[in-house]
C-alpha positions as CSV (number, residue, x, y, z in Angstrom):
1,X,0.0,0.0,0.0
2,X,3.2,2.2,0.8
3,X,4.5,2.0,-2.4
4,X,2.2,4.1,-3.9
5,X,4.4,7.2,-2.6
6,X,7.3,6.0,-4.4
7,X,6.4,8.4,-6.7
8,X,7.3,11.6,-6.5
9,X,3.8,12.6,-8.6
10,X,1.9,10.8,-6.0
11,X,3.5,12.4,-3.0
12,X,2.1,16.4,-4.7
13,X,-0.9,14.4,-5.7
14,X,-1.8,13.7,-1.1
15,X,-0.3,16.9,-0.3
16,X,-2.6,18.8,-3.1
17,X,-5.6,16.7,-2.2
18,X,-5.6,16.8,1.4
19,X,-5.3,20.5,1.3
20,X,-8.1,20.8,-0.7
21,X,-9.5,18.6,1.0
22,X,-9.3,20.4,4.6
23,X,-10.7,24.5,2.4
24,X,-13.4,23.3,0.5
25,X,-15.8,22.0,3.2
26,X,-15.2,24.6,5.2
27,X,-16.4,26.9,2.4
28,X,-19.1,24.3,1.3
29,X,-20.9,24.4,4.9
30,X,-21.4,28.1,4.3
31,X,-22.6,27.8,0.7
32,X,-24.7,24.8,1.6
33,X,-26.6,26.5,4.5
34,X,-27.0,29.6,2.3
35,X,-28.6,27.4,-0.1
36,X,-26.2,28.7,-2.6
37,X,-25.2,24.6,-4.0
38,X,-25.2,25.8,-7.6
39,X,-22.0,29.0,-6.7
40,X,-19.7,26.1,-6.9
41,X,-20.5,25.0,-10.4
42,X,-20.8,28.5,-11.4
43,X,-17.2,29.6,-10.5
44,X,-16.1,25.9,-11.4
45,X,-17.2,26.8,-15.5
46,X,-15.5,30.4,-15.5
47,X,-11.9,28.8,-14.2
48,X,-12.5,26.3,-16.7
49,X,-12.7,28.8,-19.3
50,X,-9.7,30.4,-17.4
51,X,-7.7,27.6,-17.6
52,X,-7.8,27.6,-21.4
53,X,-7.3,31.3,-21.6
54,X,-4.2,30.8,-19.4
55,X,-3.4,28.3,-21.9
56,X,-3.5,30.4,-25.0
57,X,-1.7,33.5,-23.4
58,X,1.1,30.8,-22.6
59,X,0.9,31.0,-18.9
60,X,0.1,28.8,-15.7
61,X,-3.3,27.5,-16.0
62,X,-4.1,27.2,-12.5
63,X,-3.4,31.1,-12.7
64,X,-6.0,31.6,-15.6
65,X,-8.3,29.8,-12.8
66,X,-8.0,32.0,-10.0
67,X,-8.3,35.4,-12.4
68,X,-11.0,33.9,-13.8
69,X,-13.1,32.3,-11.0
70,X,-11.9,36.0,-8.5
71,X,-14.1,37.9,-12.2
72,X,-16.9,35.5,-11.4
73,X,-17.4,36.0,-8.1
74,X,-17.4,39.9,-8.2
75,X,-20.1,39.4,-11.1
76,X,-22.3,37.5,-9.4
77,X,-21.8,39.9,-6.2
78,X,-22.6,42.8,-9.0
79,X,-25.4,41.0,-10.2
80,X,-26.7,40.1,-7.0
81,X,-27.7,43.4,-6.0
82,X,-29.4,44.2,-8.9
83,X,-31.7,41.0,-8.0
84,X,-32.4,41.3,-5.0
85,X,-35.4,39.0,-4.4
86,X,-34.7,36.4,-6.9
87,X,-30.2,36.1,-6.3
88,X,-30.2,32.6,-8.2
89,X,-30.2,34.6,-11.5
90,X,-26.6,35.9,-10.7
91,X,-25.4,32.3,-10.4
92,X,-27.4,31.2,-13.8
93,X,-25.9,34.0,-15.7
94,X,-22.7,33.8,-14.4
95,X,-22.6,29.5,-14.9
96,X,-24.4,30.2,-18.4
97,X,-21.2,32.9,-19.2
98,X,-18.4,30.3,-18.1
99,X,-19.7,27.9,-20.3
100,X,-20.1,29.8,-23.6
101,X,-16.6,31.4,-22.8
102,X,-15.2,27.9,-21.7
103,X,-16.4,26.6,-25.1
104,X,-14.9,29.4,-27.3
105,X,-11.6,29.8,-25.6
106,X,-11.2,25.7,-25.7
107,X,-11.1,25.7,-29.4
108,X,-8.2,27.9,-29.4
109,X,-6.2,25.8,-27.3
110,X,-3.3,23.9,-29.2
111,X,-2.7,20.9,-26.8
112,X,-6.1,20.2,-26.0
113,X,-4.6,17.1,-23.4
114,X,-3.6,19.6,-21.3
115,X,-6.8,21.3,-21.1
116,X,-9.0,17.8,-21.0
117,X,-6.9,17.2,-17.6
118,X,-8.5,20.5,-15.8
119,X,-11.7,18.4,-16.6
120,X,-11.7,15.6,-14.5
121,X,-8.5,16.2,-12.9
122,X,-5.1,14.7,-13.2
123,X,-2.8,13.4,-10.6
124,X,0.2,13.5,-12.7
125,X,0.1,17.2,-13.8
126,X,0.8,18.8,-10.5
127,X,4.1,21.2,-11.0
128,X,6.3,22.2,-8.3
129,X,5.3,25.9,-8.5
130,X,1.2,24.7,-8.3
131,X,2.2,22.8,-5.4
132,X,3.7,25.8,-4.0
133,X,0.6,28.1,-5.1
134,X,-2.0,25.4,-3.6
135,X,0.0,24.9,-0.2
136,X,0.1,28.9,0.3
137,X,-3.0,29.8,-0.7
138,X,-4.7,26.9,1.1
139,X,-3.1,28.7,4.1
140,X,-4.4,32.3,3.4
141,X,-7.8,30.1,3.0
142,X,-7.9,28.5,6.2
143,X,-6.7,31.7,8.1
144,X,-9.8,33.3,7.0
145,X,-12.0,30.6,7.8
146,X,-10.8,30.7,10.9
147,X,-10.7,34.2,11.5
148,X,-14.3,34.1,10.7
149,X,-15.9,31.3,12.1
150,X,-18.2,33.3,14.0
151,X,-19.4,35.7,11.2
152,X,-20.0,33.2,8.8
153,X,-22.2,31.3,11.6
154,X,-24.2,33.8,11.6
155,X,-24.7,34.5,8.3
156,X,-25.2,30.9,7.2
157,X,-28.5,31.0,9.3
158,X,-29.8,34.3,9.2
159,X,-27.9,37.0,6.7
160,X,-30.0,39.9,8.2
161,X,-29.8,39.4,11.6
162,X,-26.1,39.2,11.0
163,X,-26.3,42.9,9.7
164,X,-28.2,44.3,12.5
165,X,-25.8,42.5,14.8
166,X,-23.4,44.7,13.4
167,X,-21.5,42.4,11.4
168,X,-20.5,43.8,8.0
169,X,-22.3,41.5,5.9
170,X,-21.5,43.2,2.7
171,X,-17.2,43.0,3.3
172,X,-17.7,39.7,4.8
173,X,-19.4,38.5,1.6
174,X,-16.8,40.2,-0.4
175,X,-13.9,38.0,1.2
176,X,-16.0,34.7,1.6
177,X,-16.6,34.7,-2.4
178,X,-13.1,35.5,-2.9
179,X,-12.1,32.7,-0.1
180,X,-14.9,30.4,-2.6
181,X,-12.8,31.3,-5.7
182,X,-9.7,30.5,-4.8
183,X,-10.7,27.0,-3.1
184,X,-12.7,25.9,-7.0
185,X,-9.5,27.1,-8.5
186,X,-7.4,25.3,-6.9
187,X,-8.9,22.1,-6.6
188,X,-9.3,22.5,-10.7
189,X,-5.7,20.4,-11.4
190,X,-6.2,17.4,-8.8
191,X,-10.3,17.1,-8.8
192,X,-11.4,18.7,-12.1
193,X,-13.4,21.7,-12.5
194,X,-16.7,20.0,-13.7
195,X,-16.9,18.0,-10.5
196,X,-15.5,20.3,-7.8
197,X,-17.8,21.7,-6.8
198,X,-19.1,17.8,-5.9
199,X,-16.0,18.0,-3.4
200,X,-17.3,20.8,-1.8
201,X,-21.2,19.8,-1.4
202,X,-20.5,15.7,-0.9
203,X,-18.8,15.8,2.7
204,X,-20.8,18.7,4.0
205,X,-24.2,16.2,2.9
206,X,-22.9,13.5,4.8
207,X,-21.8,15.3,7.8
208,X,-25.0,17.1,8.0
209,X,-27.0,13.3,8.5
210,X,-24.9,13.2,11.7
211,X,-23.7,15.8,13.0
212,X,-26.3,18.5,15.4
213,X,-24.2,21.5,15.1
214,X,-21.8,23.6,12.8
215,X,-18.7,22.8,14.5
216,X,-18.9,18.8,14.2
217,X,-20.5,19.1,10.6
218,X,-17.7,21.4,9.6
219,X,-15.3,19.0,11.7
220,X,-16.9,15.9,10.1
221,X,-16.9,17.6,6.7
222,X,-12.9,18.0,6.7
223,X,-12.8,14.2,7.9
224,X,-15.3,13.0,5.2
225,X,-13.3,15.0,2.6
226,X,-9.8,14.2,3.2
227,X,-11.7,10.1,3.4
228,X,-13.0,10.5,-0.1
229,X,-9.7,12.3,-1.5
230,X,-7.5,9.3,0.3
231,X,-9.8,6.8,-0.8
232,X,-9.8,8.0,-4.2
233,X,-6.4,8.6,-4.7
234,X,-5.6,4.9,-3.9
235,X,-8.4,3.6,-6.4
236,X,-7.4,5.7,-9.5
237,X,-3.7,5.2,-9.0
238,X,-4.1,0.7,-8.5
239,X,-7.3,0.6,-10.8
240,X,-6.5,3.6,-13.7
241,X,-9.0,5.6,-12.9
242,X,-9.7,9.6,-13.4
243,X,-9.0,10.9,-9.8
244,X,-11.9,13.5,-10.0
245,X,-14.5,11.1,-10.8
246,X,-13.2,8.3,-8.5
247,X,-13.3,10.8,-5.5
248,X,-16.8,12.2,-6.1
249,X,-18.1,8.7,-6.9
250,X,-16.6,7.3,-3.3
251,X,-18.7,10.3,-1.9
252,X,-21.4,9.4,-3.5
253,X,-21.5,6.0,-1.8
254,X,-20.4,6.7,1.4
255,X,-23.7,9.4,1.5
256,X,-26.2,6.7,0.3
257,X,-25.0,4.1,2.5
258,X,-25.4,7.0,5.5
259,X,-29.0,7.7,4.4
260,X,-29.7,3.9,3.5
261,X,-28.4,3.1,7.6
262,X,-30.4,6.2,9.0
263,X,-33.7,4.9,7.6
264,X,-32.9,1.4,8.6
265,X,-32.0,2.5,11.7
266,X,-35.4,4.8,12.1
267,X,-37.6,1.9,10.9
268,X,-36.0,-0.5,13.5
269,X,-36.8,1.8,16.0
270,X,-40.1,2.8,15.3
271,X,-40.8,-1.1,14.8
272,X,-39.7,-1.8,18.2
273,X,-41.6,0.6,19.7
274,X,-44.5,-0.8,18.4
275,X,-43.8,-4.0,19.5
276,X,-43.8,-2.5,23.1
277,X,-47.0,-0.5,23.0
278,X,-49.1,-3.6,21.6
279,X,-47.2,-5.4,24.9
């Protein structure tokens, strides 16, 4: 089993992946409680299309990502306010705009394997300097997280409320959509952009059918993630499979055999307490 990081690709490919791992269900709780499920796949198309416009103008992909996915996030911000009472439009229009651009820009791309592995993901690309980006900015991620736990409790459950506390909603939103941008960018190279956003949704769905607070869902979240990355990993690498897929696919199961025990566990119970009232 140990000989899997005898490879030096493999070693970036845990590092990378646990990282991820620990930043995106911290910032999927939030989303998930705001009902805001779709933001991922929204900033997820637009660093697609930046990863093939960093791949035209000759530069780091994974840069392209972040530029692109930071534009999307002010957009839908900006677009936000202009619909107040129904928000979901910003997140259609801005999905709908990553997509067409995505498309257009992908057609200009010369080695279109390199582009393909921002898809799914690709355990084998990670460089030395996206190592280095993903390790530092994973740390400026969880910092923040950290630094505001107790704002973004508050606004998860109750955005107004929040504001007459006196928290600043409006800067607060500003830097958690940031925070949101660069943890979809990022896991673009290891997961794959169209199924990142899974990695950020997955955990925080299977957490949520145990845990009764925010701290232990975000807690069991990070421990559910970093499961399904591990888990992953080690079936793509000894079975040649996509690591994106792999990973989401292992969350997958791991929530429907949760909800599958839950309901066999309720029906148990509620048949053994019938049992007792007809005795």
């Amino acid at each position: 089993m140990l000989s899997i990081f005898s490879y030096d690709f493999m070693i970036k490919a845990f590092i990378v992946g646990i990282l991820i791992s620990i930043i995106t269900p911290c910032i999927g709780l939030t989303i998930v409680l705001r009902r805001f499920s779709m933001l991922g796949d929204a900033i997820s198309h637009n660093s697609l299309a930046g990863v093939a416009g960093g791949l035209i103008m000759g530069i780091n992909p994974v840069l392209g990502a972040i530029a692109f996915s930071i534009i999307s996030t002010l957009a839908i911000e900006k677009i936000r306010k202009s619909f107040s009472k129904y928000s979901e439009i910003a997140i259609a229009v801005i999905m709908s705009t990553g997509i067409g651009l995505a498309g257009v820009l992908s057609g200009f791309v010369k080695n279109s394997a390199n582009f393909n592995s921002f898809l799914f993901g690709s355990i084998v690309a990670i460089e030395d300097f996206e190592l280095k980006l993903v390790v530092g900015l994973s740390i400026v991620v969880i910092i923040a997280v950290v630094a505001l736990y107790k704002e973004l409790f508050y606004m998860s459950f109750d955005e107004e409320a929040a504001r007459l506390a006196g928290i600043p909603v409006r800067t607060i939103n500003f830097v958690f959509m940031i925070l949101t941008a660069l943890a979809i960018s990022l896991a673009s190279r290891t997961v794959g952009t169209l199924v990142v956003s899974s990695l950020m949704v997955l955990p925080v769905a299977c957490s949520m059918q145990i845990a009764k607070s925010y701290k232990k869902t975000m807690v069991l979240s990070i421990f559910f993630a970093i499961s399904f990355t591990i888990t992953g990993l080690y079936l793509s690498y000894y079975c040649n499979l996509r690591p994106g897929g792999t990973i989401v696919l292992t969350g997958v199961i791991v929530l429907v055999g949760i909800i599958l025990t839950k309901n066999i566990i309720n029906a148990f119970r509620v048949k053994r307490k019938e049992t007792y009232r007809s005795a």
